[in-house]
C-alpha positions as CSV (number, residue, x, y, z in Angstrom):
1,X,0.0,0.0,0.0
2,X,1.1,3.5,-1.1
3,X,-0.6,5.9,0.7
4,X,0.1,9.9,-0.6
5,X,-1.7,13.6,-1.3
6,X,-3.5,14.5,-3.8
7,X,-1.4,17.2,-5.6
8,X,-3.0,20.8,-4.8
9,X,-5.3,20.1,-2.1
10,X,-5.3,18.5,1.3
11,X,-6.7,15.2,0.8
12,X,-5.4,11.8,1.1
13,X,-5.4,8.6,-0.9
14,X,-4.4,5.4,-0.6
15,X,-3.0,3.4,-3.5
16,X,-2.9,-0.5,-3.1
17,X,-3.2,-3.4,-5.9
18,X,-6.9,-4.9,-6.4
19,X,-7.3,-8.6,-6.3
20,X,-3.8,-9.4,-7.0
21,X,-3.7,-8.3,-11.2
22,X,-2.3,-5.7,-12.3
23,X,-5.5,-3.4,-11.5
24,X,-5.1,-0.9,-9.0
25,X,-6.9,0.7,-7.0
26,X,-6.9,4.1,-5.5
27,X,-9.1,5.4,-2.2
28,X,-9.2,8.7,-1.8
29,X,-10.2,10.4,1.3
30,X,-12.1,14.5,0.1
31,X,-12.9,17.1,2.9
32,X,-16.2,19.1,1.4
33,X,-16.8,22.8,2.0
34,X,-19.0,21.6,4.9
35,X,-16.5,19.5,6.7
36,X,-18.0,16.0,5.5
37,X,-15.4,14.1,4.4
38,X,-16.0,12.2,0.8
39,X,-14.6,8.8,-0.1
40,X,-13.9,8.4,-3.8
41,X,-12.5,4.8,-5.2
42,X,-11.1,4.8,-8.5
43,X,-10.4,1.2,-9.9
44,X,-8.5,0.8,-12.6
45,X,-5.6,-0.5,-14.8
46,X,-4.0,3.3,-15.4
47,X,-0.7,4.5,-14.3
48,X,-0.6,5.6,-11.1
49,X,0.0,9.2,-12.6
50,X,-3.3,8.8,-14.6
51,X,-5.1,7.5,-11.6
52,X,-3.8,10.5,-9.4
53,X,-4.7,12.8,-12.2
54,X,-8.4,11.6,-12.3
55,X,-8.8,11.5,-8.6
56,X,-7.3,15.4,-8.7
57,X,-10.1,16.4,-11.3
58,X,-12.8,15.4,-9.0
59,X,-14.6,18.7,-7.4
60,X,-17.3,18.3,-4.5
61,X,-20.1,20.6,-4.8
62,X,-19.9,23.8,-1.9
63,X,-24.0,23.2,-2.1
């Protein structure tokens, strides 16, 4: 298990393989603008970068 931050903000994920392929899978821990805390899991057979990059892109809502 790899377990980093998410590139310009303050959340946390945690990268680890899934079901022993070559699949990965990344959890991602998101604090909201209300101070709920999100978690997003990508699973996937991208890069690490890619999966990084995708988990970076995601936004929650400030509604």
């Amino acid at each position: 298990m790899k377990v980093m931050q998410i590139p310009g903000s303050d959340n946390v994920a945690t990268l680890t393989p899934f079901q022993n392929s070559d699949v990965k899978r990344l959890a991602v821990h998101i604090l909201d603008p209300k101070g709920k805390v999100i978690r997003l899991q990508i699973i996937g057979n991208l890069s690490e970068k890619d999966l990084i990059r995708l988990a970076s892109a995601f936004k929650p809502s400030s509604e």
